[in-house]
Legacy VTK file of the C-alpha trace (Angstrom):
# vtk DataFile Version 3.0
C-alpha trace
ASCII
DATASET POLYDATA
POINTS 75 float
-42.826 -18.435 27.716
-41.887 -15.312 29.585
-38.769 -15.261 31.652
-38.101 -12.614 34.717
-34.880 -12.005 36.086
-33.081 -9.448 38.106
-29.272 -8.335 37.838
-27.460 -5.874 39.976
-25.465 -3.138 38.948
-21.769 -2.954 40.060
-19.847 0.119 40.635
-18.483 0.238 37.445
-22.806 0.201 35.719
-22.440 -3.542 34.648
-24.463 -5.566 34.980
-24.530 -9.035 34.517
-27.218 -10.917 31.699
-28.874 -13.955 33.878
-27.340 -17.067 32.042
-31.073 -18.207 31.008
-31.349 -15.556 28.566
-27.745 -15.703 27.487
-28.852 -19.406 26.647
-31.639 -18.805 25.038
-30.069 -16.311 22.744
-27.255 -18.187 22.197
-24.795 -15.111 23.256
-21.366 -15.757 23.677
-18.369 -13.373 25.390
-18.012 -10.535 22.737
-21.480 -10.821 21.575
-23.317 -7.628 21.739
-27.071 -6.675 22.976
-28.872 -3.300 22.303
-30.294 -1.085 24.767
-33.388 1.049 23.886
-34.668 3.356 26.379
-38.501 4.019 25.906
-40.729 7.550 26.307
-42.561 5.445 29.005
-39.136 4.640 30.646
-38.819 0.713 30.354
-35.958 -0.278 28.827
-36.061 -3.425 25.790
-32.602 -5.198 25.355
-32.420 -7.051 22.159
-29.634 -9.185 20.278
-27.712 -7.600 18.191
-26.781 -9.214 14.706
-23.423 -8.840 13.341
-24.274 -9.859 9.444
-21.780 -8.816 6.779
-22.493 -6.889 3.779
-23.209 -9.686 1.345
-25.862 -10.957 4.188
-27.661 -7.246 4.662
-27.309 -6.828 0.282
-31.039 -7.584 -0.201
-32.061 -4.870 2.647
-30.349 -1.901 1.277
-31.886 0.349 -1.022
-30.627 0.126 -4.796
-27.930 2.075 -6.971
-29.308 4.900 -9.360
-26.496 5.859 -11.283
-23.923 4.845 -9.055
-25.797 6.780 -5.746
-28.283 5.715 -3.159
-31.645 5.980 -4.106
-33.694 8.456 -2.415
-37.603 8.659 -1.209
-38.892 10.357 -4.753
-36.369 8.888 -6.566
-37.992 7.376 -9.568
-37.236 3.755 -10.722
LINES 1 76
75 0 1 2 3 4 5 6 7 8 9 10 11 12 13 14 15 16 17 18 19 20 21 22 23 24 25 26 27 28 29 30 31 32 33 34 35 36 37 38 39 40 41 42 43 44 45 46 47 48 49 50 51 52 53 54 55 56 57 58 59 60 61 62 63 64 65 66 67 68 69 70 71 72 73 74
């Protein structure tokens, strides 16, 4: 369902996220959002996922020898 909502900024460039959406994320004080500004100037706000190293494991790329593997790289 879409949501609309409209903050304003204070003299200090907060602003404040309307409690729906903070709800709907589940966000919390300290939790942290993203800000991407796009070539067609909107602007998306996302979550942002703390996850710890063990979590991310299956996302990075493999070890070769003890280094990163690189595009090329063969198996």
């Amino acid at each position: 369902m879409p949501y609309k909502s409209q903050s304003t900024l204070t003299s200090k460039g907060q602003i404040t996220l309307p409690a729906e959406l903070r709800r709907r994320w589940g966000l919390k004080p300290g939790d942290r959002v993203d800000f991407t500004l796009e070539d067609d100037g909107r602007v998306v706000l996302r979550r942002w996922f703390r996850r710890s190293i063990l979590e991310a494991r299956d996302d990075l790329p493999p070890l070769v020898g003890g280094q990163p593997r690189r595009k090329g790289d063969k198996p």
